[in-house]
C-alpha positions as CSV (number, residue, x, y, z in Angstrom):
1,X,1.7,9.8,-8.0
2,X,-0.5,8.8,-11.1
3,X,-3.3,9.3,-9.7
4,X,-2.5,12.8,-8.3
5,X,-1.0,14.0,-12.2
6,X,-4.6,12.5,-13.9
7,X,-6.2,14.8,-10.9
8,X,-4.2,17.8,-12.5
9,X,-4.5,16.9,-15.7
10,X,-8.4,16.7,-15.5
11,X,-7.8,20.2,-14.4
12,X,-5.9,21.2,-16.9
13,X,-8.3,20.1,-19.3
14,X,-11.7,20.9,-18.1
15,X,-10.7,24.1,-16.1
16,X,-13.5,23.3,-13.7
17,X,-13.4,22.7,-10.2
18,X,-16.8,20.7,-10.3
19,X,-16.0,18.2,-13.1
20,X,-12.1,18.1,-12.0
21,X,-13.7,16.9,-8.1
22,X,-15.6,14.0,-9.6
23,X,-13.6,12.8,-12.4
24,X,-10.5,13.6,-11.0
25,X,-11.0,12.0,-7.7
26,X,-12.1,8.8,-9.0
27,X,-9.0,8.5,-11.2
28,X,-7.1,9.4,-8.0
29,X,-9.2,6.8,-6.5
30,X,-8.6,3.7,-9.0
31,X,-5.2,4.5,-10.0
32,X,-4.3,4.9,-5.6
33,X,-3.6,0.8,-5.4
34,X,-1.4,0.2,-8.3
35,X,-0.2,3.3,-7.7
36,X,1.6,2.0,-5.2
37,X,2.3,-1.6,-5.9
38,X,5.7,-0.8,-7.3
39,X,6.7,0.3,-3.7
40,X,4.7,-2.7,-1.8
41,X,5.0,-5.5,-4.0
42,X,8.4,-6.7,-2.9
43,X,7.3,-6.9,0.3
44,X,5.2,-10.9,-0.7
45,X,8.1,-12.2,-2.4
46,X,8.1,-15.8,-0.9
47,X,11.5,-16.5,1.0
48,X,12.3,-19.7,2.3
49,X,13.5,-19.2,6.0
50,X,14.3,-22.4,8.5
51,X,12.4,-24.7,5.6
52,X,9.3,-22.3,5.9
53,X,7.8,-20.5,3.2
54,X,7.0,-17.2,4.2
55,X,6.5,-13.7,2.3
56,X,8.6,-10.9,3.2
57,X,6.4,-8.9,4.8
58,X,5.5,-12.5,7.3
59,X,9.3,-12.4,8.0
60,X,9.9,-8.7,8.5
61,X,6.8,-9.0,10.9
62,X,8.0,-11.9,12.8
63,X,11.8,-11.1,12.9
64,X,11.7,-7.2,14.3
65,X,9.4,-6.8,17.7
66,X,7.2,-4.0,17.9
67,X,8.1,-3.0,21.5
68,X,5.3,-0.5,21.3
69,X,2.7,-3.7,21.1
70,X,1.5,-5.0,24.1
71,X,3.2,-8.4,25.2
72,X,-0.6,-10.2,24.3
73,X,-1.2,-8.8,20.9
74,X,2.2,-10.4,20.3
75,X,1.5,-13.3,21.4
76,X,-2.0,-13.7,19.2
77,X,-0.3,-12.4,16.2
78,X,2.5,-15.2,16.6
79,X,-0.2,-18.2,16.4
């Protein structure tokens, strides 16, 4: 979202499709990743599970399957 209102912005302010591309875009393009931390960042909280530190995102990969996955993927991603 920041990065899209800086896009619109530059357009606002230049009025030019050329300049609002390149500027614009690499706004979009820096501000993509933080952008978005707010929403991802929870996810590596360490949790302590069974005496094992783990981030969230380990333990919400380990503790729900992905059916979908064939049975030897899961079995490399678990070592």
């Amino acid at each position: 979202l920041p990065g899209a209102l800086m896009l619109d912005f530059t357009l606002y302010l230049t009025r030019n499709w050329l300049v609002t591309a390149l500027v614009g875009g690499g706004f979009f393009g820096l501000l993509f990743y933080p952008g978005n931390w707010p929403i991802f960042g929870p996810t590596h909280l360490p949790i302590v599970v069974e005496g094992t530190l783990l981030s969230m995102a380990d333990y919400m990969g380990h503790l729900y399957v992905r059916t979908g996955t064939p049975e030897y993927v899961r079995h490399i991603e678990q070592v």
